[in-house]
N, C-alpha and C positions, 0 to 999 in steps of 0.2 A: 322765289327760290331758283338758282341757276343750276339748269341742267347738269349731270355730272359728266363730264369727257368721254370717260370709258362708255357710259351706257348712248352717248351720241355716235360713237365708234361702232359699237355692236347692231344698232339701227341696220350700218351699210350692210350687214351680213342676213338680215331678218327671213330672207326669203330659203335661205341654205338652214336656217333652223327648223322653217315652217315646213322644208321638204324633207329635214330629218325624223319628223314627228313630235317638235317641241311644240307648244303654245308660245309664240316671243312674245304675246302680249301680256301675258300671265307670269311669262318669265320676266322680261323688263319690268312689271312691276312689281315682283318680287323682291328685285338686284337694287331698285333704287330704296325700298323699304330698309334693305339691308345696311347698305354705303349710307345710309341716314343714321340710321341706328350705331354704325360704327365711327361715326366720330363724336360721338360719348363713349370709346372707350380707349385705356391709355394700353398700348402692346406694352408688352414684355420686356420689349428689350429698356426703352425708353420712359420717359415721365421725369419731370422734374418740380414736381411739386402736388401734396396733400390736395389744392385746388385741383379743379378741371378746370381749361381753359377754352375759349371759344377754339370752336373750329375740329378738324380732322386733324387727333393726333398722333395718329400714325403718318399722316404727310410728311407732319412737321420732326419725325423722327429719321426721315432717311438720311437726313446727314451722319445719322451714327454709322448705318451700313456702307456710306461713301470713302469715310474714313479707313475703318475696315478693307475697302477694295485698294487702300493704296497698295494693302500686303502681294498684290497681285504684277503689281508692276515691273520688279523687277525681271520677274519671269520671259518679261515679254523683250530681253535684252539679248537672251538668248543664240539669237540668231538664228535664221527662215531654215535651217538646216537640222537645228535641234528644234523643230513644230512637235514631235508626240512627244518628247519629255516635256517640254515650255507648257503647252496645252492640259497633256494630264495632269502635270501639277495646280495645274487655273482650275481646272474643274473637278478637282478633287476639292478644294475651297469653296469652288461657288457649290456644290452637292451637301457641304455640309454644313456651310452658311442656310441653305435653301432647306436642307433635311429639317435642320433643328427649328428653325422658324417656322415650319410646316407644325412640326411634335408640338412645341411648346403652344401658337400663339393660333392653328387651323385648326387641330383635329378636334373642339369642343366644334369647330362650325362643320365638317363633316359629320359628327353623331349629335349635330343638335333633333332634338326631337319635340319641341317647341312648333317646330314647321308641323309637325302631324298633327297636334292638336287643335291646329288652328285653321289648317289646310286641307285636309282630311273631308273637312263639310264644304267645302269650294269645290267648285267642277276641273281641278288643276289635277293632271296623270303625275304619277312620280316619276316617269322622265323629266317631265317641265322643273319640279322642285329636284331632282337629282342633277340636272343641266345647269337651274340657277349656282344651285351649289358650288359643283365646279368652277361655274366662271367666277363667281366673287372670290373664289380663293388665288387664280390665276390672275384675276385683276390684281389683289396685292404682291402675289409672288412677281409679278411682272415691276412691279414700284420695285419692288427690294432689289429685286434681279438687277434693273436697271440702273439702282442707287450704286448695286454694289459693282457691277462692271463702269459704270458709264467712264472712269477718269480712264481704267486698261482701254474700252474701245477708244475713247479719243488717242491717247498714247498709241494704240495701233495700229488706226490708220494712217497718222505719221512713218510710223514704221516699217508695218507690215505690206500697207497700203489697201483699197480698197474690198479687194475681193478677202484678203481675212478680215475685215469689217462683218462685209456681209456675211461668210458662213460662221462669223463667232455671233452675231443674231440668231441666224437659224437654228444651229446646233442651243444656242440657248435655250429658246423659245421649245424646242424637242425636251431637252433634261427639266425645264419648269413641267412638263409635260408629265413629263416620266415620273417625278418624285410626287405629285398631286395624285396619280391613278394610280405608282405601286403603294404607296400610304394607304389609299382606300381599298386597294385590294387583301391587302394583308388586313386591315380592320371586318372586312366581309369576309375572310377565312378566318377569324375569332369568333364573330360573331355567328358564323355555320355552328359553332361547336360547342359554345358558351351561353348562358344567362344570367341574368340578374349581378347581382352583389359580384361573384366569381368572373361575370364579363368584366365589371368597370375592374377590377385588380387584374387582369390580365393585359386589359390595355394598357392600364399605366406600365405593367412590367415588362412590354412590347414596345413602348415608347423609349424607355429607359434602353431595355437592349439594344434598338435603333442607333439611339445616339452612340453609345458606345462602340455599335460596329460600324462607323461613320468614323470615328479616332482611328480605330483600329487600319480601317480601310486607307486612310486616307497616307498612315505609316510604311502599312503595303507599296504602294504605288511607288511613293519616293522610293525604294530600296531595288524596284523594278530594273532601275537605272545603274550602269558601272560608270564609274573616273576615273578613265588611266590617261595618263599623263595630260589632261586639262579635257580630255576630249569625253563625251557620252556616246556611250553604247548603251544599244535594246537589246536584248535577244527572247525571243518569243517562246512561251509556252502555254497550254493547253488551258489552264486557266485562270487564263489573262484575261478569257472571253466571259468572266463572270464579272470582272471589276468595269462598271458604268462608266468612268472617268477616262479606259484606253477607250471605249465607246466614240465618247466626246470628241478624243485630240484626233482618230483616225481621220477623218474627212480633209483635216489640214495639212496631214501629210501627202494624202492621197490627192489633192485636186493643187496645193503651193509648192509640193516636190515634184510630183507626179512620180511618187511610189508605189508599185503597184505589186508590193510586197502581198501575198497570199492573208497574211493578219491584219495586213494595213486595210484590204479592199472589207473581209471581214470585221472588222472597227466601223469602219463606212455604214456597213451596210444594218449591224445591230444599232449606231447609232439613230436611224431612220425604222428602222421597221419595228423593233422593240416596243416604242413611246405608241408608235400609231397599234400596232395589236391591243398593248395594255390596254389602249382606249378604246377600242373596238369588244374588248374582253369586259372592260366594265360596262358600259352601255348596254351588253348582253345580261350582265350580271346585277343590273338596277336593281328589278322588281323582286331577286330575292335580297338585295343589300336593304332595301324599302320597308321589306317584310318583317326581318331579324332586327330591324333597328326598334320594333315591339319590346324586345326583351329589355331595352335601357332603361323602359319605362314600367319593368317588374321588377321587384326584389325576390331574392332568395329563399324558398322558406326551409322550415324545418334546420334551419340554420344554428348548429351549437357555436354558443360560447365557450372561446379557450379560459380556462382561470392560469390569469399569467402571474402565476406563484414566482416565479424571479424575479418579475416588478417589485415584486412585495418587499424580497428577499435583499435587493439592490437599494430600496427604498432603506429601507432600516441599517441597509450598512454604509451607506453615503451619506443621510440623511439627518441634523442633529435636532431638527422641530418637529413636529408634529406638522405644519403648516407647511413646510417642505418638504416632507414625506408625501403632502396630500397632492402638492404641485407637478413632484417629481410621478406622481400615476399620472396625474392629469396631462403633461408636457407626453410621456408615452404612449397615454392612450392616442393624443391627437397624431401621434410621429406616425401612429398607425392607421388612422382612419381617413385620413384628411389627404387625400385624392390630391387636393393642388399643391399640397406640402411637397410630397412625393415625386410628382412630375418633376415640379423645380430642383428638385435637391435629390432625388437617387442617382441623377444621369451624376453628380458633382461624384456621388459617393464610387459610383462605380469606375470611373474615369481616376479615381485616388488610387484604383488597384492597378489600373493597366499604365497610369504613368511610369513608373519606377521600374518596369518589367518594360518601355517600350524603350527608357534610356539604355538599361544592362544590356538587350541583345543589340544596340546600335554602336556598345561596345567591343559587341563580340567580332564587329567588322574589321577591329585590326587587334586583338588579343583573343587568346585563348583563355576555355573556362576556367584554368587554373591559375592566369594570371589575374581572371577577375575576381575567383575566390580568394585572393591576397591582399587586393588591392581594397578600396573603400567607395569603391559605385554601391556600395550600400545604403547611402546617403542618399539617394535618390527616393528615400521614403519620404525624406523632406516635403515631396512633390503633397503628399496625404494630407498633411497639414496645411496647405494652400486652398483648402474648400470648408474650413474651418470659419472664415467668417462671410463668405456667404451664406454659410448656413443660418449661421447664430445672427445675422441681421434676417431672414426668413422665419425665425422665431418669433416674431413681432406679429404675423400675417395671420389671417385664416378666412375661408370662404363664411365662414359662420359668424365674423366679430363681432355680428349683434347683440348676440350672446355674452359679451363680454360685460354687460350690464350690473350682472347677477356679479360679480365680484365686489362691485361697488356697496351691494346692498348686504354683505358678509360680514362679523367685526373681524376681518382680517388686519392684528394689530400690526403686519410686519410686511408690507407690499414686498421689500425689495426682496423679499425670501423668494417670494413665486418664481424670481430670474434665478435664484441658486436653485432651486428645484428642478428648474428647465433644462439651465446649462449641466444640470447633474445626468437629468435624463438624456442630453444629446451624447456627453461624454461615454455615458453607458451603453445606450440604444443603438447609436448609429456608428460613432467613431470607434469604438471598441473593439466591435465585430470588424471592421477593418485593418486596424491595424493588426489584431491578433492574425487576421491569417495573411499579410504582409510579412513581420515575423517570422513565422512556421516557413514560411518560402523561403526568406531573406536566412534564416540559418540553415535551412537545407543546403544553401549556395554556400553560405562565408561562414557556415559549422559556428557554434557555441560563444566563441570570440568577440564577436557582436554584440552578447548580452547587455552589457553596461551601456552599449552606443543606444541600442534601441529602446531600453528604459529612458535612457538622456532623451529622447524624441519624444515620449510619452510625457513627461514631465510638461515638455516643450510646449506639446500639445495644449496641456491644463491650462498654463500659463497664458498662452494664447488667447484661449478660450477667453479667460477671465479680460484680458488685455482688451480685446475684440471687443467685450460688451460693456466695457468699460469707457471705450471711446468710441464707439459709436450710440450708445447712450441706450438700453434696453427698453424703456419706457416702462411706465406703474405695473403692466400683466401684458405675461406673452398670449400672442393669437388673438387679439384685442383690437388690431387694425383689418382695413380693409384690403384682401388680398389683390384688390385690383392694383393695388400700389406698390406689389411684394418685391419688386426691382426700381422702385420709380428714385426713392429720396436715398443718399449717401452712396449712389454705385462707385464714385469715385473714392471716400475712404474703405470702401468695400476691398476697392481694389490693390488699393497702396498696403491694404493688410493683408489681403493675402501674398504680396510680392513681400511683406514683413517676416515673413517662415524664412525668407535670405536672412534675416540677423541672426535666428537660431542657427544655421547654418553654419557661419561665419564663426560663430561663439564655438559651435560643438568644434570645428575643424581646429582650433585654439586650444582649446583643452586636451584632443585628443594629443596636440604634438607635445606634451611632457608624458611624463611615465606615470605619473597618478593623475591627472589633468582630469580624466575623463569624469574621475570618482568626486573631485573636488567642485566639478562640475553639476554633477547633479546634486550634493547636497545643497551647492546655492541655489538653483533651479527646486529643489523641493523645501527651504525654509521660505524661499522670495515667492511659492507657489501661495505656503501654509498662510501664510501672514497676510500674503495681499488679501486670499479669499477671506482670511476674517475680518478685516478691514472693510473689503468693499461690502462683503454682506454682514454687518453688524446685528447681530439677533440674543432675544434676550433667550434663556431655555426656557421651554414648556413642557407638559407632563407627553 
């Protein structure tokens, strides 16, 4: 078996580990047990098929993130004069390329606790197994990192030329830094405070927040920036010094203009010392993050059960079998228990809320609030309905599909019920609660007027729904497959359906321009809703 690269790389440095108090020999064998083990599994972003295939394939996926870094290019057109806009905007992408790959596809390899059961009886200190850690995660952020800059660095060094080569490495190699140790650090201020059952729901709803103020952030920064007459202006304020990303771009103004603006040398300077503290603060912080990671491996007790009397209540009012009433509990309980459902799909749900509110105020930059309450940027709820079939192909998934046996051995006379039962409970469970307080916002802004629009979206929605699982094909029982796969097969009609919520779009904005349009609207949209669903789910009735 051929040595792995990284871990021939990390040899040169063995003696600066051995003089930090690591074990490298304990670690290096750690690191190669691990990059062994990881190419049996398929990431997140990637997979293209049910099989596994030989080899490491996560290698074989960074072409997706290469792809991805073209979005980065044009920025670098910019010119050597506009470095902190061109920059911040680079590295506000690469933080949240970096973030969310971090949330979704590392932090099960920061709280794995697997290491302690096994490690724990070996003469290995938890610096060695909290060092391995680290670096096997920086080993892959360093692939993506790379995947995802490498076509902007070639582009500019042509460019820019050498010396922004080099400090767009450096400053890299610092923010892969930074997002690795403040991730673990916020996980070791949960973990101070939490246990059991109540820990694992905190992280995921830590994760989920994450991503979200990563959109949000990332909206910030752009707006940081004026355009008057073709030209950008900065103007600096107090805290600007919380956003990571003016971090990043300051060093290249500072060392390729030689700006030696007061914010600029401060940019500089958190860019550098930030990353190395954090790291210097967790390394301190191991043997209690070591300690607390006990709790992952206890459950909760004395723990009451909610009785979710609205399940019940929603069941029987959606619901016309009995067998899809049983579904429609079943699909809810899992939306609620099931840990990797949640990761995947809460960041989608909450990012449904902040779209629609990050387009209205980027119209606020040339209208007033009362020309937006006239006008129809209400339509921007549209954006809600674009996480609709990621979700309902995530339907399929579950950490537990072994479990899915036991259907087989039930005389459930009516399979394709169990997907009406699902997409009942998704409709209910997850999409409902969002649109409804979308809604209550969206008429506080554009007052009552809106009603019929935003039923017409709801309709949309349904239809969708049904559309979605109809062509990408639901299979026999949801949560049945293996979640290792929960992004792998169909990302691409995944995707062509959620840029599909454009035709309802197209349709409502149609309807809307006659005088009863709207109305004539949604009864097609609610006979072509009624009909498909009895079609596609054919059931006979039961008691």
């Amino acid at each position: 078996m051929s040595e792995f690269r990284s871990i021939v790389f990390l040899s040169k440095f063995k003696r600066l580990f051995n003089k930090a108090g690591v074990d490298y020999d304990a670690m290096e064998t750690i690191l190669r047990m691990k990059l062994t083990m990881d190419g049996r599994r398929v990431p997140t972003i990637f997979s293209d098929t049910k099989k596994k295939k030989e080899g490491n394939q996560f290698l074989k996926s960074l072409w997706v993130y290469a792809i991805y870094g073209l979005m980065l290019v044009p920025f670098l057109f910019f010119g050597a004069d506009n470095a902190i806009f061109q920059m911040s905007i680079i590295y506000s992408m690469v933080l949240f390329i970096l973030t969310t790959t971090m949330i979704s596809d590392f932090s099960s390899v920061l709280l794995d606790v697997r290491d302690k059961t096994i490690l724990q009886t070996k003469p290995v200190s938890s610096r060695t197994v909290n060092t391995a850690k680290v670096i096997h995660i920086m080993i892959y952020m360093f692939f993506i990192a790379g995947s995802f800059v490498a076509v902007p660095i070639v582009v500019g060094l042509f460019r820019n030329g050498i010396l922004f080569t080099l400090l767009f490495i450096a400053t890299l190699f610092l923010a892969m830094l930074f997002i690795v140790v403040f991730t673990t650090l916020l996980y070791i201020a949960v973990l101070r405070f939490f246990d059991g059952e109540r820990l694992r729901d905190i992280i995921n709803y830590m994760q989920i927040l994450l991503s979200i103020g990563i959109i949000i952030g990332y909206q910030i920064v752009i707006r940081l920036f004026n355009v008057v007459d073709m030209d950008l202006t900065y103007t600096f304020s107090w805290w600007h010094v919380f956003l990571p990303p003016m971090w990043f771009s300051g060093p290249f103004d500072l060392i390729l203009n030689q700006n030696h603006a007061p914010e600029i040398i401060l940019f500089s300077v958190l860019s550098v010392l930030v990353p190395v503290l954090s790291m210097l603060l967790y390394t301190k912080l191991m043997p209690t993050f070591e300690s607390n990671m006990d709790k992952l491996m206890t459950s909760a007790k004395n723990r009451t059960r909610k009785k979710e009397w609205w399940v019940n209540f929603w069941a029987q009012l959606c619901c016309r079998s009995r067998e899809e009433k049983m579904f429609f509990r079943f699909a809810s309980l899992m939306m609620k228990q099931e840990r990797d459902f949640k990761l995947k799909v809460y960041p989608s749900l909450g990012l449904s809320i902040v779209f629609p509110f990050i387009f209205i105020f980027t119209d606020l930059q040339t209208k007033t609030w009362a020309e937006i309450a006239t006008g129809k940027s209400y339509m921007y709820i549209y954006f809600a309905n674009m996480m609709i079939p990621p979700i309902i192909n995530m339907l399929k998934y579950s950490a537990n599909y072994k479990g899915g046996f036991l259907f087989k051995t039930t005389p459930i006379e009516q399979p394709a019920i169990a997907y009406s039962g699902a997409l009942k409970a998704f409709l209910v469970k997850l999409y409902a609660p969002i649109f409804v307080l979308l809604c209550i916002a969206l008429m506080a802004i554009y007052s009552w007027r809106i009603a019929p629009d935003l039923f017409a979206v709801l309709l949309g929605a349904v239809l969708q729904t049904l559309l979605t699982y109809k062509w990408l094909g639901g299979g026999k029982f949801p949560f049945t497959e293996s979640a290792e796969f929960a992004q792998s097969e169909g990302s691409g009609p995944v995707i062509l359906l959620s840029l599909a919520a454009g035709a309802f779009v197209i349709m409502h904005f149609i309807a809307s321009a006659f005088t009863v349009g709207i109305y004539i609207y949604i009864v097609l949209l609610l006979a072509v809703t009624l009909l498909g669903w009895r079609n596609v789910f054919k059931m006979k009735k039961t008691a």
